[in-house]
N, C-alpha and C positions, 0 to 999 in steps of 0.2 A: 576772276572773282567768283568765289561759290553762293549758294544763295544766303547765306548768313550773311556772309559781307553785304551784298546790295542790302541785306534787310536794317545792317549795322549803320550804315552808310545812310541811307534816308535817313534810319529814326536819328541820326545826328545833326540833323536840320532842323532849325528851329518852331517848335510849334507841328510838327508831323506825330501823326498817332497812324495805328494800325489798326485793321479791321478784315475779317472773315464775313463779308456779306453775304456773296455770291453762292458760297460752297467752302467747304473745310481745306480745299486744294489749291485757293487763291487768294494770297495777302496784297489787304488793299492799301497805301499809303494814301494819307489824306495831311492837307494843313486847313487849319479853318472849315474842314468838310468836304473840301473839292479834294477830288482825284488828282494825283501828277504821278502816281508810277503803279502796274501790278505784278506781280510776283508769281506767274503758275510753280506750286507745289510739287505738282505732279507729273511732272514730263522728264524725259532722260536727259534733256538737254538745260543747262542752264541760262532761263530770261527772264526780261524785263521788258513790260511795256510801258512808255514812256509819253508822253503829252508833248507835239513840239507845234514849232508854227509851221506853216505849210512848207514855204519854202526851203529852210532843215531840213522838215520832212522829207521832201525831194532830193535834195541834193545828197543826204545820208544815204538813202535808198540808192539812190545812182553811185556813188563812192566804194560801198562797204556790201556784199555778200551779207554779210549776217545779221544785217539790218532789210527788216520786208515792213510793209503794212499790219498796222495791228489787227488782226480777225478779229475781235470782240469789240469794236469803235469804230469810227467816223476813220476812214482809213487815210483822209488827206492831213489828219492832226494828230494821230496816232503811230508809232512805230514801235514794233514789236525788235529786240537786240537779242541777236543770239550769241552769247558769252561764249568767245574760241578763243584759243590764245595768241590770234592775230590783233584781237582791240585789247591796247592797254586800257590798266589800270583809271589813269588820268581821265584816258578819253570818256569811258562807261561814264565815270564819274562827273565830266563838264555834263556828259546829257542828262543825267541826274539833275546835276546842278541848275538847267536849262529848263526844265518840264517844273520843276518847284517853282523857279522864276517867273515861270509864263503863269503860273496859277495864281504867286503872289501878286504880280500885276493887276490881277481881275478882283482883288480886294478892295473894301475903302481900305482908304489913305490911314486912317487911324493903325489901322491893323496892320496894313502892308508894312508902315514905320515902325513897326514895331518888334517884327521879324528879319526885316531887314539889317 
């Protein structure tokens, strides 16, 4: 996946907007406002940093090379994915799918039901 895709791929999820807070070099995904994935701009390699729960966290970390701690967050609930062509498509995508969840989780009930 190149960075379009990841960027295509969130905003396909429902209720995700984008945002340039930080700096002009870092798209920020949001639902409802919270954070679940960032996007550096500017680097030669293509990632994603992603929102998981701890234990993911860890075990991703320990499985995969191209998954480390995310430098700009809490690194026990952060993982930074480096896009090689070792990690499928699918997989990028469940963590995707997994860091939206864990934010929709921390919504009211009204809202979360309603993205879900």
């Amino acid at each position: 996946m190149n960075v379009e895709e990841l960027r295509e791929y969130c905003l396909s999820l429902k209720g995700t907007t984008e945002s340039f807070p930080f700096d002009d070099v870092t798209l920020v995904l949001k639902v409802q406002g919270k954070m679940f994935a960032l996007i550096p701009l500017s680097t030669t390699e293509t990632s994603i940093s992603l929102k998981c729960d701890p234990e993911l966290a860890i075990s991703l970390r320990e499985e995969y090379e191209a998954v480390v701690p995310a430098y700009h967050f809490n690194k026990k609930h952060w993982n930074t994915v480096y896009i090689d062509g070792r990690l499928t498509r699918k997989l990028i995508c469940d963590w995707i799918d997994h860091s939206y969840r864990l934010v929709v989780a921390g919504l009211p009930v009204k809202v979360r039901e309603e993205l879900l």
